[in-house]
C-alpha positions as CSV (number, residue, x, y, z in Angstrom):
1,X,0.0,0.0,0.0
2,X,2.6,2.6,1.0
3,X,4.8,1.4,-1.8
4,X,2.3,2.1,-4.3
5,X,1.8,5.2,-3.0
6,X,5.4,6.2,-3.5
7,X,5.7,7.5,-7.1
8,X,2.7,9.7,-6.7
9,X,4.5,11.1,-3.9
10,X,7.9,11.7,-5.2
11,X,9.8,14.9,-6.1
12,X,10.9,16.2,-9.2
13,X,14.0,14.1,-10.1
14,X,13.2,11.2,-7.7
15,X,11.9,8.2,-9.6
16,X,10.7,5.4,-7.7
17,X,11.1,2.4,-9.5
18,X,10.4,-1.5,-8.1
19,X,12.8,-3.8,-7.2
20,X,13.5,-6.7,-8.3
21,X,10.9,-9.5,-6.2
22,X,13.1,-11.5,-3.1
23,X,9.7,-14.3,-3.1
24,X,12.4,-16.4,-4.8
25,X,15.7,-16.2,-3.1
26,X,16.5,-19.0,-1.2
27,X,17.7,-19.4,2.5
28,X,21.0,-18.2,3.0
29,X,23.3,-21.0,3.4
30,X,27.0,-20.7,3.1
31,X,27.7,-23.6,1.8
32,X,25.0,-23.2,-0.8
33,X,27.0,-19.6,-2.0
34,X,30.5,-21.8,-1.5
35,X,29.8,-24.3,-4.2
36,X,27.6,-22.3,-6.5
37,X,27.7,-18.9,-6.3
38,X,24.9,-16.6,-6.0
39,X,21.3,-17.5,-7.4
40,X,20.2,-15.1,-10.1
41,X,17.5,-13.5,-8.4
42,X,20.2,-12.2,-5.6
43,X,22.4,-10.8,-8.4
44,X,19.4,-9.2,-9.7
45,X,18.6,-7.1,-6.8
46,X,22.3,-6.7,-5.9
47,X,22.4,-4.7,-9.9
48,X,19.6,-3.2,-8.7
49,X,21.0,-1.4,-5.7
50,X,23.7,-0.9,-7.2
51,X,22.1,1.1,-10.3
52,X,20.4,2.9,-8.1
53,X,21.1,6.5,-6.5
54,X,19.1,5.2,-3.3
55,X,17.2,2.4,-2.0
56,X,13.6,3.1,-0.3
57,X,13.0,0.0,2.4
58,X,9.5,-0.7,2.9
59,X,8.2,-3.4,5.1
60,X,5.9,-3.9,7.5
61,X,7.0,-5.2,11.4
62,X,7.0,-9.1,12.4
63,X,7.2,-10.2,15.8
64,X,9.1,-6.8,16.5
65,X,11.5,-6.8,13.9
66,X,12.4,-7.1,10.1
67,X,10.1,-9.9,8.1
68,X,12.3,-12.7,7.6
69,X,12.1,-12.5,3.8
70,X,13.6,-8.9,3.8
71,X,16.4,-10.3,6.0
72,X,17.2,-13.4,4.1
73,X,17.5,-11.3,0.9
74,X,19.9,-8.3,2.6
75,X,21.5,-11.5,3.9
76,X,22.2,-13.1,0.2
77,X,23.0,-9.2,-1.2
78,X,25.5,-8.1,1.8
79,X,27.8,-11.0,0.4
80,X,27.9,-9.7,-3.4
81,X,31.6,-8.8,-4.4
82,X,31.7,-5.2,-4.1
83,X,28.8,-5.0,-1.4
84,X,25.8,-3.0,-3.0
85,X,24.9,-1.3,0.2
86,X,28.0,0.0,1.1
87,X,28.3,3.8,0.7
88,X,24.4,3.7,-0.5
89,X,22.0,6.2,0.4
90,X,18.9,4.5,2.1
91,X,15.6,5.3,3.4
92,X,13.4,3.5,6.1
93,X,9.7,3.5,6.1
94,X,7.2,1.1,8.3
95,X,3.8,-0.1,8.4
96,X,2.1,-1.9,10.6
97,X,-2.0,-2.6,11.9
98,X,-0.8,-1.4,15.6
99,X,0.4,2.2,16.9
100,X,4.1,2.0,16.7
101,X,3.8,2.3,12.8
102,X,6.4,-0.7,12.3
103,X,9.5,1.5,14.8
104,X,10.8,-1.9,16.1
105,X,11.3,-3.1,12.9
106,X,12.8,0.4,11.5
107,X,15.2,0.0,14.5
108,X,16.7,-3.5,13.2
109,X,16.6,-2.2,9.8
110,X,18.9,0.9,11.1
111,X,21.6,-1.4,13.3
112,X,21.7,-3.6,9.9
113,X,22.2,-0.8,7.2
114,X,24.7,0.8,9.6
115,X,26.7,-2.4,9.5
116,X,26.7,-2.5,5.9
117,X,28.2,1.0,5.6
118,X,25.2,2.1,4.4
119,X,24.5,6.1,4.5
120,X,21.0,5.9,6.7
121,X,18.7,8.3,5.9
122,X,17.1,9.7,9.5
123,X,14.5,12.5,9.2
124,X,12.1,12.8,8.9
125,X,11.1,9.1,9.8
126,X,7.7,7.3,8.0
127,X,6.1,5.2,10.6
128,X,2.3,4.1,9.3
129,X,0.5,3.4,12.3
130,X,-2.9,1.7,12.1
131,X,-2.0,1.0,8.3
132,X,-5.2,-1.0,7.2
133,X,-7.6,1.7,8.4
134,X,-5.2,4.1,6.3
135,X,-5.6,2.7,2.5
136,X,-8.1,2.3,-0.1
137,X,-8.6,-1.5,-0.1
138,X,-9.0,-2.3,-3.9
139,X,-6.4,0.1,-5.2
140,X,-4.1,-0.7,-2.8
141,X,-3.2,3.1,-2.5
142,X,-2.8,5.0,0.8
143,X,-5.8,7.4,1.4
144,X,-5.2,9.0,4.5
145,X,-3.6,12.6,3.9
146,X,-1.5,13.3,7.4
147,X,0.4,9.8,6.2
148,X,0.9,10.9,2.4
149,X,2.3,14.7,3.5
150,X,4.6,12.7,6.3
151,X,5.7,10.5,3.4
152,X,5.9,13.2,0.9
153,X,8.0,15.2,3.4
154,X,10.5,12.0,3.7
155,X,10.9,11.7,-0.1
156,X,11.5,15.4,-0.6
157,X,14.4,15.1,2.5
158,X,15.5,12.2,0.7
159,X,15.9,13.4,-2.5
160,X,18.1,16.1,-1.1
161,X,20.1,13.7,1.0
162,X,21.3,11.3,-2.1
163,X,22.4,14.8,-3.9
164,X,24.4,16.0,-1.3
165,X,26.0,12.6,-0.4
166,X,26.8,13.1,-4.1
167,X,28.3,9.0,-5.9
168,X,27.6,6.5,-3.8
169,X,31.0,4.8,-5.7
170,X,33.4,7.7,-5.5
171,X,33.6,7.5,-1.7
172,X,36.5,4.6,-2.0
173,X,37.2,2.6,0.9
């Protein structure tokens, strides 16, 4: 729902695009990556992030942390030759049916990103509380306006954030 939302929302010279899906990617077994490689779908989104001037994470909260799925796919990425989040501008955003919006999850998500070297976006935060009461069922589109200006406001702070952090690549090691 929020994800949908997105490219209404965006800035001038901020396209939101998709990523690739994660539904695929296998569990993340070392001794799977040892003997061969990295599945396709993982080198996929790892191009992905890479192409990109940021990455928007948006994911709801499960038992008080980051779905499993999202994990398991950062897990596969993080262990791409020339790590795709390292140096990359990212943004959080939550949703969840209760009144934290999804915060738990967005604070796993933070301690991860920082330990990829990525360059964590942090205000102003999106945190969708009572999410389902918040979207227009059979568009799948975010309806409730206090959430799309909070959003909007994030995207525009983003925007300027990956210009002034400038090439993601040039910052070396």
């Amino acid at each position: 729902m929020v994800a949908n939302t997105l490219p209404d929302l965006a800035p001038d010279g901020l396209t939101i695009l998709d990523a690739p899906s994660i539904g695929d990617i296998p569990l993340y077994n070392a001794d799977l990556q040892n003997s061969g490689g990295f599945p396709a779908s993982v080198v996929a989104l790892g191009d992905a992030v890479r192409a990109a001037d940021g990455v928007i994470f948006i994911s709801p909260e499960y038992n008080f942390s980051v779905p499993g799925v999202l994990k398991n796919a950062i897990d596969w990425v993080s262990r791409l030759p020339d790590q795709p989040f390292k140096y990359k501008p990212v943004a959080l955003q939550s949703a969840a049916v209760g009144m934290l919006g999804g915060a738990r999850s967005q604070y796993h998500m933070r301690q991860i990103m920082v330990f990829l070297e990525a360059l964590v976006f942090t205000k102003p935060e999106v945190f969708v509380s009572f999410a389902k009461d918040k979207v227009y069922a059979e568009r799948g589109v975010l309806t409730d306006e206090t959430t799309r200006k909070m959003i909007s406001s994030q995207l525009d702070g983003f925007a300027h954030f990956i210009r002034r952090v400038g090439d993601p690549a040039s910052k070396g090691d």
